[in-house]
N, CA, C and O atoms as a CHARMM CRD file, in Angstrom:
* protein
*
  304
    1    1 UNK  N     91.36100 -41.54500 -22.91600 PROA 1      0.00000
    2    1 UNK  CA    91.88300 -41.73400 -24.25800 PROA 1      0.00000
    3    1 UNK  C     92.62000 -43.06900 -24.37200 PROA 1      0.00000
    4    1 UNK  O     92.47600 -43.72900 -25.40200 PROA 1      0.00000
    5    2 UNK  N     93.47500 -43.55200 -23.28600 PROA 2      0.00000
    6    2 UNK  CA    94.44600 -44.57700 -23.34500 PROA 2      0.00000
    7    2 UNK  C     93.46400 -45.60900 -23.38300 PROA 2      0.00000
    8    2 UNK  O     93.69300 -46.56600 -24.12300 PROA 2      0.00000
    9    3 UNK  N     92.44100 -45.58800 -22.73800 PROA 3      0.00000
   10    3 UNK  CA    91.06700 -46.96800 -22.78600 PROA 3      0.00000
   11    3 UNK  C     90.52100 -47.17700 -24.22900 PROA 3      0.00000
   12    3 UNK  O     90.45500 -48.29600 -24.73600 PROA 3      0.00000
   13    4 UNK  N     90.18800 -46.19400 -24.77400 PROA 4      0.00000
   14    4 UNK  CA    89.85000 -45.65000 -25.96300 PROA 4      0.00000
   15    4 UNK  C     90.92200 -46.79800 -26.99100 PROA 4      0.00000
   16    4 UNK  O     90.63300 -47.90400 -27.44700 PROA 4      0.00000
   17    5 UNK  N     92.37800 -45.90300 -27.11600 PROA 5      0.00000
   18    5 UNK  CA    93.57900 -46.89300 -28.21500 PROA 5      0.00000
   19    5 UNK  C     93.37700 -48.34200 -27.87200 PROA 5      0.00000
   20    5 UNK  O     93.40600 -49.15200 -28.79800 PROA 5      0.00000
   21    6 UNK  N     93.14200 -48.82700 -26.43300 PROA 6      0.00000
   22    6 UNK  CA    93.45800 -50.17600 -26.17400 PROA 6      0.00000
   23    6 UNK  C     92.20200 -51.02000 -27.05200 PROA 6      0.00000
   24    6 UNK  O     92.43800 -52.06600 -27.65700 PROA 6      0.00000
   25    7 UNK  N     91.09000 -50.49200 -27.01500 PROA 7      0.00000
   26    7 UNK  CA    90.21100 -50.95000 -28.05200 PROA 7      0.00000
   27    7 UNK  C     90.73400 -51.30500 -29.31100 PROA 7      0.00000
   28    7 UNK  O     90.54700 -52.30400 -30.00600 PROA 7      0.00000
   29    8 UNK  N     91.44800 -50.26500 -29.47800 PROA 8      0.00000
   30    8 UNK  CA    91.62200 -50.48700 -31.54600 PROA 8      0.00000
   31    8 UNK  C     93.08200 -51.10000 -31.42800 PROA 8      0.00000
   32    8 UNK  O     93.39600 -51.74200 -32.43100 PROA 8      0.00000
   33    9 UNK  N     93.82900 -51.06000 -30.65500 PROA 9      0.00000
   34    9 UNK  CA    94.90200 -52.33500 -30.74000 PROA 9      0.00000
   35    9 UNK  C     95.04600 -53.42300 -29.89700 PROA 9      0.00000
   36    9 UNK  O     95.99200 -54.19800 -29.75600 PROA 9      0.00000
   37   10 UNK  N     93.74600 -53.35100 -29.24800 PROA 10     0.00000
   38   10 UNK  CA    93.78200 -55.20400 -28.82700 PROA 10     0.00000
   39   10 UNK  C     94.43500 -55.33500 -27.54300 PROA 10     0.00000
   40   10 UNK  O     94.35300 -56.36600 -26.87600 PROA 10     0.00000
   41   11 UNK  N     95.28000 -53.99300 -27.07600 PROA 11     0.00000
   42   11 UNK  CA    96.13600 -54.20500 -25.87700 PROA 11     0.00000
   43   11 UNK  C     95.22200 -54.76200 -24.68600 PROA 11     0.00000
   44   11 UNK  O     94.26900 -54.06100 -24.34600 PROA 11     0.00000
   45   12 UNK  N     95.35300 -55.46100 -24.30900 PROA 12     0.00000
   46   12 UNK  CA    94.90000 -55.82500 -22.33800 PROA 12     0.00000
   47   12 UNK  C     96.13800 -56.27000 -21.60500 PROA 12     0.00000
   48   12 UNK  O     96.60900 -57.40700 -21.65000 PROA 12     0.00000
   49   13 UNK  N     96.66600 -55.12800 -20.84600 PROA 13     0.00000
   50   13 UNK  CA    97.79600 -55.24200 -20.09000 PROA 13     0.00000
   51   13 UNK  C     97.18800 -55.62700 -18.63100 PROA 13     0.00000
   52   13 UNK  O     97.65200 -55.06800 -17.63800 PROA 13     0.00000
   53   14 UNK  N     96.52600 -56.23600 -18.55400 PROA 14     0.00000
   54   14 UNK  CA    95.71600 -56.61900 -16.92200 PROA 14     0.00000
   55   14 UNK  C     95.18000 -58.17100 -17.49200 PROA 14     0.00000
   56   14 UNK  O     94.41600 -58.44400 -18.41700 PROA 14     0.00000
   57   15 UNK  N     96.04700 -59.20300 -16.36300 PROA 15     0.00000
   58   15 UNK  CA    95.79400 -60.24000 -16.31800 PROA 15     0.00000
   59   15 UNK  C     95.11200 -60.55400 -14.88200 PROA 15     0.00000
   60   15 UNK  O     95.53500 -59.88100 -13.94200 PROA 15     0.00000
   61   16 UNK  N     94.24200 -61.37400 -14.65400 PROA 16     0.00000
   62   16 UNK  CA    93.67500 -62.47300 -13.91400 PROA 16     0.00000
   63   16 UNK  C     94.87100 -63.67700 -13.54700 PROA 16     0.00000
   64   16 UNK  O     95.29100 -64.61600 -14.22300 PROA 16     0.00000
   65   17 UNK  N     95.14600 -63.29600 -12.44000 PROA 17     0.00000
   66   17 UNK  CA    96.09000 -64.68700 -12.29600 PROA 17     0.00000
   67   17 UNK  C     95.09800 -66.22000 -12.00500 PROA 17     0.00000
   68   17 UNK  O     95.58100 -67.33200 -11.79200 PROA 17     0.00000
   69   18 UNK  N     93.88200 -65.93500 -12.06000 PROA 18     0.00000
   70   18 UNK  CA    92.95000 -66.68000 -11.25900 PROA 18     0.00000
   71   18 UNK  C     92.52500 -67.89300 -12.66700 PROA 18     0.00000
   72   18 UNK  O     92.74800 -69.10200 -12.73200 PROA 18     0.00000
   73   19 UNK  N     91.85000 -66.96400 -13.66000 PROA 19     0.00000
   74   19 UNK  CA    91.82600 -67.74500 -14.87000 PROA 19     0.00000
   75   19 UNK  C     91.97500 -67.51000 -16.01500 PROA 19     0.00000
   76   19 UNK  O     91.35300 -67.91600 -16.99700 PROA 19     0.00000
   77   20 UNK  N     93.20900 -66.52500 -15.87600 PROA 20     0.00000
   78   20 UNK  CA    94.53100 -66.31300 -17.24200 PROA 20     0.00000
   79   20 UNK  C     93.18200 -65.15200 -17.87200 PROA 20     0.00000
   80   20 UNK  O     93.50900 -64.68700 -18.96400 PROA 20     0.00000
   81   21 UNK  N     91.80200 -64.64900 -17.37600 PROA 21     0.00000
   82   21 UNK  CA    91.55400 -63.80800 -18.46000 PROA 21     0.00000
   83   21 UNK  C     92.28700 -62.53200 -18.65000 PROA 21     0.00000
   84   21 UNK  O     92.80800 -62.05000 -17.64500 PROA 21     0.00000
   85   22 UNK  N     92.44300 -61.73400 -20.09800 PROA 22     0.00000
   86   22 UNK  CA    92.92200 -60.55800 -20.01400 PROA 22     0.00000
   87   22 UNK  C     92.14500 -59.35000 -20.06700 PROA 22     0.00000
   88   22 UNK  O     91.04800 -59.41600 -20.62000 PROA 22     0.00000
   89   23 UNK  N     92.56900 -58.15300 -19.53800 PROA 23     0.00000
   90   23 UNK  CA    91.78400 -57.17300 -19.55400 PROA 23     0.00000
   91   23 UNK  C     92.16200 -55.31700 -20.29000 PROA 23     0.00000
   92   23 UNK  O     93.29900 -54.88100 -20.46800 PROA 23     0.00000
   93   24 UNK  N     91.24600 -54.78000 -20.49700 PROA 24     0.00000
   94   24 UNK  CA    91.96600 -52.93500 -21.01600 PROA 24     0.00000
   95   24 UNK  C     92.05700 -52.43600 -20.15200 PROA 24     0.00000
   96   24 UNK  O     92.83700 -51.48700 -20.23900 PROA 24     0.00000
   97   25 UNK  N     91.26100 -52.68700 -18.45000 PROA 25     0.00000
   98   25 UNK  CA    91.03600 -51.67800 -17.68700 PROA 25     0.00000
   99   25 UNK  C     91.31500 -52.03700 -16.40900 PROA 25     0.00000
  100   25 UNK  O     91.05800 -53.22600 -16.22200 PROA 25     0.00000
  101   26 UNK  N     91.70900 -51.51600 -15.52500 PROA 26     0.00000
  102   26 UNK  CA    92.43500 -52.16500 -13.62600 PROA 26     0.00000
  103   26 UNK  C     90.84900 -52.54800 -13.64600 PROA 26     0.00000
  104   26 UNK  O     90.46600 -53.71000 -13.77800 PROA 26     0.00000
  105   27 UNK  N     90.21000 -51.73300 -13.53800 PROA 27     0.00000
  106   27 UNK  CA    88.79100 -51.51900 -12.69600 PROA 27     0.00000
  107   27 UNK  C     88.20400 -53.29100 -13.63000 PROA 27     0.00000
  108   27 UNK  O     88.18100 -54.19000 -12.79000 PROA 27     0.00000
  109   28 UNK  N     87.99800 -53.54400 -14.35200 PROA 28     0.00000
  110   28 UNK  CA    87.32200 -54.84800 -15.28400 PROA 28     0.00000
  111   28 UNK  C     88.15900 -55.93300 -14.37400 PROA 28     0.00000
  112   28 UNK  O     87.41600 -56.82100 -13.95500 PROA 28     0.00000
  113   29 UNK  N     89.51000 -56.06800 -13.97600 PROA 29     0.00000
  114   29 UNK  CA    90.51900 -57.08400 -13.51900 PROA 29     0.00000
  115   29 UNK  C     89.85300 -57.22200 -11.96000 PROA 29     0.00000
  116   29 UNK  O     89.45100 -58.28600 -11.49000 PROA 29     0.00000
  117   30 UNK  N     89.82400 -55.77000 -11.18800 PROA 30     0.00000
  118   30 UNK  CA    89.10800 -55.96400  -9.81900 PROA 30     0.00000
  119   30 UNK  C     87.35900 -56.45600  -9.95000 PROA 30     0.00000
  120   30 UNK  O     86.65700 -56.91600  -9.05000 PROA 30     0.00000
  121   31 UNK  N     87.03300 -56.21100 -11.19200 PROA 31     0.00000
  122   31 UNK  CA    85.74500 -56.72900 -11.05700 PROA 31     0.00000
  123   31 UNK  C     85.03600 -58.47100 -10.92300 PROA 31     0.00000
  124   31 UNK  O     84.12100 -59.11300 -10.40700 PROA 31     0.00000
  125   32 UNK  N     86.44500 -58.61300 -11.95800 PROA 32     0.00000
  126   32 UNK  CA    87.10800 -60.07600 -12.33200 PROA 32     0.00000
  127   32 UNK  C     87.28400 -61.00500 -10.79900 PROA 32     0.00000
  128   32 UNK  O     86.74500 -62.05000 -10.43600 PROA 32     0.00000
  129   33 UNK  N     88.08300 -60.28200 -10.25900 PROA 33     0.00000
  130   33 UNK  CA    88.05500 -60.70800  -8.73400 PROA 33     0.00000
  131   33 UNK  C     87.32700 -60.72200  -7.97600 PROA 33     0.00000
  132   33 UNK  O     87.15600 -61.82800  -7.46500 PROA 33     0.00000
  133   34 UNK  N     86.70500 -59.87700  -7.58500 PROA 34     0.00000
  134   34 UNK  CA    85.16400 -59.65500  -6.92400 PROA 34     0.00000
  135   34 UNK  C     84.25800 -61.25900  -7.24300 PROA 34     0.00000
  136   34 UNK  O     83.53700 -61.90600  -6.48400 PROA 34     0.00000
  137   35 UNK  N     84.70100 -61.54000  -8.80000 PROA 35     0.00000
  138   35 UNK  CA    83.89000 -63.19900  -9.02100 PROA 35     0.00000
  139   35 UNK  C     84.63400 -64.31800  -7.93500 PROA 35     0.00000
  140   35 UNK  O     84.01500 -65.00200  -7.11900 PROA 35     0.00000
  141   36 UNK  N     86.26900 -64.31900  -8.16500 PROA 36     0.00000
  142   36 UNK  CA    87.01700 -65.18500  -7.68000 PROA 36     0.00000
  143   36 UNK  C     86.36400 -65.30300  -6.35800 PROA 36     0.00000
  144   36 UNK  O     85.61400 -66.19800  -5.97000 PROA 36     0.00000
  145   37 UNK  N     86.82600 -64.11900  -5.65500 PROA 37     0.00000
  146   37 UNK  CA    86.82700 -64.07500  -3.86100 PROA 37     0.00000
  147   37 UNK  C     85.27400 -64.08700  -3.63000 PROA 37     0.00000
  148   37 UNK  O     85.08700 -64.28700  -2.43000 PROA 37     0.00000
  149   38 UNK  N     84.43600 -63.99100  -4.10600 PROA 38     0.00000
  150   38 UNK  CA    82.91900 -64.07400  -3.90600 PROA 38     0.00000
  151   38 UNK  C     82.56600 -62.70100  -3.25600 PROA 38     0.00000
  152   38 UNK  O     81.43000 -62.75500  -2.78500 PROA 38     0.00000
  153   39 UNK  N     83.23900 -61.33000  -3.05100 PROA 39     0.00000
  154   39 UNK  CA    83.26000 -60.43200  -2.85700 PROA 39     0.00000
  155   39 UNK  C     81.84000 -59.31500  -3.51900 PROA 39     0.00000
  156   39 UNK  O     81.49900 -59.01000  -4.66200 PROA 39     0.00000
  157   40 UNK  N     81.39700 -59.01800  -2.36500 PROA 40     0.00000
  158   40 UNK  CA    80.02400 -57.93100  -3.09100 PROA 40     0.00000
  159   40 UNK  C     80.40900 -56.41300  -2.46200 PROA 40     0.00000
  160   40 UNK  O     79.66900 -55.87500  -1.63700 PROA 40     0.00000
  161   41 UNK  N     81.53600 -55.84200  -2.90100 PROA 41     0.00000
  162   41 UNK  CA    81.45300 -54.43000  -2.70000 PROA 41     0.00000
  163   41 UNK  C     80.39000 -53.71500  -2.41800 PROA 41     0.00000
  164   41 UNK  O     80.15800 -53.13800  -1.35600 PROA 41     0.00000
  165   42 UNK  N     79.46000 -53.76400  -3.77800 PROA 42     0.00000
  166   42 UNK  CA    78.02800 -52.89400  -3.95000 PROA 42     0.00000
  167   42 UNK  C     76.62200 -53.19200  -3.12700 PROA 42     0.00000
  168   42 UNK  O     75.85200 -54.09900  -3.44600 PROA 42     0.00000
  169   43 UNK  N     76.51600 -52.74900  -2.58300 PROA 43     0.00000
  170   43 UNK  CA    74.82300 -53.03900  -1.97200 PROA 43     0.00000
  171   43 UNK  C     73.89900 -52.23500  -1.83300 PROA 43     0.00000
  172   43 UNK  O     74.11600 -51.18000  -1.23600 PROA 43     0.00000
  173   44 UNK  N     72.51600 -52.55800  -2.39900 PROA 44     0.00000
  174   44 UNK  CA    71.53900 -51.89600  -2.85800 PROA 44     0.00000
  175   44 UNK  C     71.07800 -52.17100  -1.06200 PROA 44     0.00000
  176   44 UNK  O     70.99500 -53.28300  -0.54000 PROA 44     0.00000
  177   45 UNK  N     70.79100 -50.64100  -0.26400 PROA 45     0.00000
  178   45 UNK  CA    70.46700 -50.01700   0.47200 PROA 45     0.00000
  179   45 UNK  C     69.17500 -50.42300   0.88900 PROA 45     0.00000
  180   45 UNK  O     68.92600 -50.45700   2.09400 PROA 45     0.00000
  181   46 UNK  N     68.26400 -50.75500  -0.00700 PROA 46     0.00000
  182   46 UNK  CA    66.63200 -50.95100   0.33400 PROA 46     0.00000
  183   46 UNK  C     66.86000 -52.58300   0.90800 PROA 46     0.00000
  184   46 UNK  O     66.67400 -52.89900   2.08300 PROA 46     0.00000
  185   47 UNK  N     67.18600 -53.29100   0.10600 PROA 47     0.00000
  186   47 UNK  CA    67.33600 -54.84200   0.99900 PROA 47     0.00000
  187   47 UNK  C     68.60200 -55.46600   1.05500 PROA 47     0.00000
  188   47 UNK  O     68.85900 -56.51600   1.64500 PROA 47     0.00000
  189   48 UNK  N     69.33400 -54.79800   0.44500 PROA 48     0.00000
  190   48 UNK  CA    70.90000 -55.21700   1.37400 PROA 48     0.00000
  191   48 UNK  C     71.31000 -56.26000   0.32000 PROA 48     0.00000
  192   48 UNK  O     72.13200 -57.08200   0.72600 PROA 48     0.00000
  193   49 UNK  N     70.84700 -56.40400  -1.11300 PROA 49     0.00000
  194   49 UNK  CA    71.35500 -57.84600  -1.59200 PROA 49     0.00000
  195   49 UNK  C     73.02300 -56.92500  -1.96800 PROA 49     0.00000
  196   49 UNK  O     73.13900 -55.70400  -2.08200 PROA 49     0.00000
  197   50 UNK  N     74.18300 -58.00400  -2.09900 PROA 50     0.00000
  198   50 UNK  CA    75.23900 -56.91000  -2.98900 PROA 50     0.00000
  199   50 UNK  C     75.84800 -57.62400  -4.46400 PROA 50     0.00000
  200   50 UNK  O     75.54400 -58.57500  -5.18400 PROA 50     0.00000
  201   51 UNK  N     76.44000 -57.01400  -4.44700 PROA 51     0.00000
  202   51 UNK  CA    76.94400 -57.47000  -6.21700 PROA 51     0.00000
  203   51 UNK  C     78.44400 -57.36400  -6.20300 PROA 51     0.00000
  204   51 UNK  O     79.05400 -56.58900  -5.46800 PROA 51     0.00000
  205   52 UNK  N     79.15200 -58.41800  -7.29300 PROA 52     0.00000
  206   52 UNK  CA    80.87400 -57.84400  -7.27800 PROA 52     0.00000
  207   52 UNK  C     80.76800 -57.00400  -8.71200 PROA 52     0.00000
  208   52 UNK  O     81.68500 -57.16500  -9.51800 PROA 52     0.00000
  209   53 UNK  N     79.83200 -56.24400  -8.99900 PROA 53     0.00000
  210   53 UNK  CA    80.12100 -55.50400 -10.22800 PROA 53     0.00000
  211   53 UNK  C     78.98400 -54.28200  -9.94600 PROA 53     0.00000
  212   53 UNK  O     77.85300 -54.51300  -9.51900 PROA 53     0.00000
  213   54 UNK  N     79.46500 -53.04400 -10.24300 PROA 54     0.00000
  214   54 UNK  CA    78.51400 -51.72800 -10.20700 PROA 54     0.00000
  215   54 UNK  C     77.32700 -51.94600 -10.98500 PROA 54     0.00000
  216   54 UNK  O     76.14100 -51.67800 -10.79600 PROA 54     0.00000
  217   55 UNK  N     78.13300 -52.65000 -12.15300 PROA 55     0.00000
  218   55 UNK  CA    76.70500 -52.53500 -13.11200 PROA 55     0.00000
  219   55 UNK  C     75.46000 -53.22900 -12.77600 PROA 55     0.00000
  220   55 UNK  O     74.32900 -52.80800 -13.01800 PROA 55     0.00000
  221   56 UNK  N     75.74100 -54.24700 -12.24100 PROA 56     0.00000
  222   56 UNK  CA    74.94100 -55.40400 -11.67000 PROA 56     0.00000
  223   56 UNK  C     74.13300 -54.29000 -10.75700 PROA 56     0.00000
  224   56 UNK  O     73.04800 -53.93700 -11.21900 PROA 56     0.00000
  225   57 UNK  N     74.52800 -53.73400  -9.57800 PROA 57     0.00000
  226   57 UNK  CA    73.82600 -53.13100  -8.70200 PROA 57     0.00000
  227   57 UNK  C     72.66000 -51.75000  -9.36300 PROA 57     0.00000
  228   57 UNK  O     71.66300 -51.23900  -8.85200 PROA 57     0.00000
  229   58 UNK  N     73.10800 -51.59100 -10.21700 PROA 58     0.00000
  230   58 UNK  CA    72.29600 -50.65800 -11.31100 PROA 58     0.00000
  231   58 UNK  C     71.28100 -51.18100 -11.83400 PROA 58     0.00000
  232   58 UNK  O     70.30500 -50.43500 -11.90900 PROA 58     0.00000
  233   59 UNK  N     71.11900 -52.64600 -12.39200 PROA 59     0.00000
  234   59 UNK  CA    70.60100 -53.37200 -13.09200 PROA 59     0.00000
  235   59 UNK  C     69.60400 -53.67000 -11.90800 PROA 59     0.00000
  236   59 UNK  O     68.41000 -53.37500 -11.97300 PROA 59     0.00000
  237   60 UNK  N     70.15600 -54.24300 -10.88600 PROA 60     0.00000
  238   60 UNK  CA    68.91500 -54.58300  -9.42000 PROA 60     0.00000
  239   60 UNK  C     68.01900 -53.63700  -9.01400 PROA 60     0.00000
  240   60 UNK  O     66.97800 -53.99400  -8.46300 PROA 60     0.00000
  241   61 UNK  N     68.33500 -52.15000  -9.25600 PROA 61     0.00000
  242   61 UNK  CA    67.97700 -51.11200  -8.84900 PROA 61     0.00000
  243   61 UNK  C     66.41500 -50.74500  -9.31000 PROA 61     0.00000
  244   61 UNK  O     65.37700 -50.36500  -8.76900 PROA 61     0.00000
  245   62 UNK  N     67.01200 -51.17900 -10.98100 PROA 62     0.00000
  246   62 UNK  CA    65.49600 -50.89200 -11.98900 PROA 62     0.00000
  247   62 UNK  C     64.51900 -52.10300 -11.54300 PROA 62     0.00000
  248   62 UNK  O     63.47100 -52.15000 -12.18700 PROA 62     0.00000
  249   63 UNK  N     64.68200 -53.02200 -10.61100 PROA 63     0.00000
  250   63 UNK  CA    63.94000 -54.11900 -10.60200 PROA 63     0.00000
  251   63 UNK  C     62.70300 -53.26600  -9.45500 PROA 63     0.00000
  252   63 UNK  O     61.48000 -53.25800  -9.59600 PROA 63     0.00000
  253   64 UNK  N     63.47000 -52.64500  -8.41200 PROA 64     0.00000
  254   64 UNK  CA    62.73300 -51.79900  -7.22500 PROA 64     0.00000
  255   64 UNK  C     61.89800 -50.70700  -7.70600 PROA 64     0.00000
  256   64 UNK  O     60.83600 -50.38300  -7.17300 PROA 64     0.00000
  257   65 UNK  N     62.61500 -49.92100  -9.14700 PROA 65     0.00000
  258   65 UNK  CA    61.97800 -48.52300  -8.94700 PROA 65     0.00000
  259   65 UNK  C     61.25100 -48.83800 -10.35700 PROA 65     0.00000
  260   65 UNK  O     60.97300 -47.88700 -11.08800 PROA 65     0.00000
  261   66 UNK  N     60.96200 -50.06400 -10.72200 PROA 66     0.00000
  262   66 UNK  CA    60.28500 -50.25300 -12.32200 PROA 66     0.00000
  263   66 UNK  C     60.77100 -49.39100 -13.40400 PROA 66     0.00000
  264   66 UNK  O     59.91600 -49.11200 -14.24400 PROA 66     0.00000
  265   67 UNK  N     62.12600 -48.82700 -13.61000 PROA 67     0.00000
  266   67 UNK  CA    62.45100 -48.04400 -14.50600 PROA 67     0.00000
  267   67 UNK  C     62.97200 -49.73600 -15.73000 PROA 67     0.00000
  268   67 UNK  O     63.28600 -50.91900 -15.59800 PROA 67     0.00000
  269   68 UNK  N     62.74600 -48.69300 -16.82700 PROA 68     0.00000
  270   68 UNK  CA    62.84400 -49.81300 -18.34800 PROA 68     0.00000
  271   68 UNK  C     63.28000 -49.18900 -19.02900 PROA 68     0.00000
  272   68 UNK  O     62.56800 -48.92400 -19.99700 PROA 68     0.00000
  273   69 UNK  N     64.83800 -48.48700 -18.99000 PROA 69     0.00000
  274   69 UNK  CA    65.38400 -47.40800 -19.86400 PROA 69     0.00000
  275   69 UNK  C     65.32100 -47.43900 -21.36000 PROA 69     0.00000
  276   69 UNK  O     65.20400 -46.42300 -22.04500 PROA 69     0.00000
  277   70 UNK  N     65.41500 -48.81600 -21.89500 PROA 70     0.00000
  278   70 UNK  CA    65.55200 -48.86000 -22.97500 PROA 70     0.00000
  279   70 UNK  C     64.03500 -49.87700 -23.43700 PROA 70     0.00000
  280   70 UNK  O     63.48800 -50.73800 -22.74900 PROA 70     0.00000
  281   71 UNK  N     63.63400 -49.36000 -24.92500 PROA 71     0.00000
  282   71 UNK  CA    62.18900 -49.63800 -25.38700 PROA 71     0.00000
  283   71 UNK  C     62.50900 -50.55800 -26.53200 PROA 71     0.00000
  284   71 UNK  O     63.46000 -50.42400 -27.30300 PROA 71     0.00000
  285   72 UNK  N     61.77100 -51.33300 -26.54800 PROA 72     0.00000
  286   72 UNK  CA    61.65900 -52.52900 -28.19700 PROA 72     0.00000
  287   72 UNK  C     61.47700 -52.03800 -29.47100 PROA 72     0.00000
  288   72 UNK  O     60.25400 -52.05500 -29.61400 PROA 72     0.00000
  289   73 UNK  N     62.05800 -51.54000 -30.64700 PROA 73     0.00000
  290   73 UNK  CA    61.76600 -51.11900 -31.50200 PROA 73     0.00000
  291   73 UNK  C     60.14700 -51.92400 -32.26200 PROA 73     0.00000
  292   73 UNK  O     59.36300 -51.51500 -33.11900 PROA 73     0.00000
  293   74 UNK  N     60.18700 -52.84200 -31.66900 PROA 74     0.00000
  294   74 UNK  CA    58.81700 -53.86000 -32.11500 PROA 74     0.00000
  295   74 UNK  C     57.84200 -53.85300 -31.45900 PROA 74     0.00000
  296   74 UNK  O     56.83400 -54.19300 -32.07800 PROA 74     0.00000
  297   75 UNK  N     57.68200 -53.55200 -30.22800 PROA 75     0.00000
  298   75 UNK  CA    56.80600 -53.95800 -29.50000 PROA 75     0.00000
  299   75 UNK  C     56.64000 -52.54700 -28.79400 PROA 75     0.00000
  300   75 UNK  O     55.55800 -52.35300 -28.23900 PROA 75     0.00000
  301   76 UNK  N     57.66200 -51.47000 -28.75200 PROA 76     0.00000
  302   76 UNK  CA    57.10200 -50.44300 -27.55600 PROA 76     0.00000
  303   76 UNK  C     57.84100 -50.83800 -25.89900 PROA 76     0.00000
  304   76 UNK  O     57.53100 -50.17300 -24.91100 PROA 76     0.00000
């Protein structure tokens, strides 16, 4: 819920000391870092590449298993 309010009032109480960005969420600030320190927490198991963001490693994932979750309203 508290992630939720910070949307509709703008709050980001999580700074980047690295390059002043601000953030709503701890987890977005450590992700933030993960860029700084060149840090890859995540690694996709089949060839070992890693990522400093989950989503990223999700995104690599569909490259292996040909999934295309989302469709073109134009094209299919």
């Amino acid at each position: 819920l508290i992630h939720n309010q910070r949307t509709h009032t703008g709050e980001r109480p999580y700074k980047c000391e690295e390059c002043g960005k601000n953030f709503r969420q701890l987890s977005s600030l450590i992700c933030q870092w993960n860029i700084h320190t060149r840090k890859r927490p995540y690694k996709y198991g089949d060839c070992g590449k890693g990522f400093g963001h989950c989503n990223s490693l999700i995104h690599h994932q569909r490259t292996h298993t040909g999934e295309r979750p989302y469709e073109c309203e134009e094209c299919g």
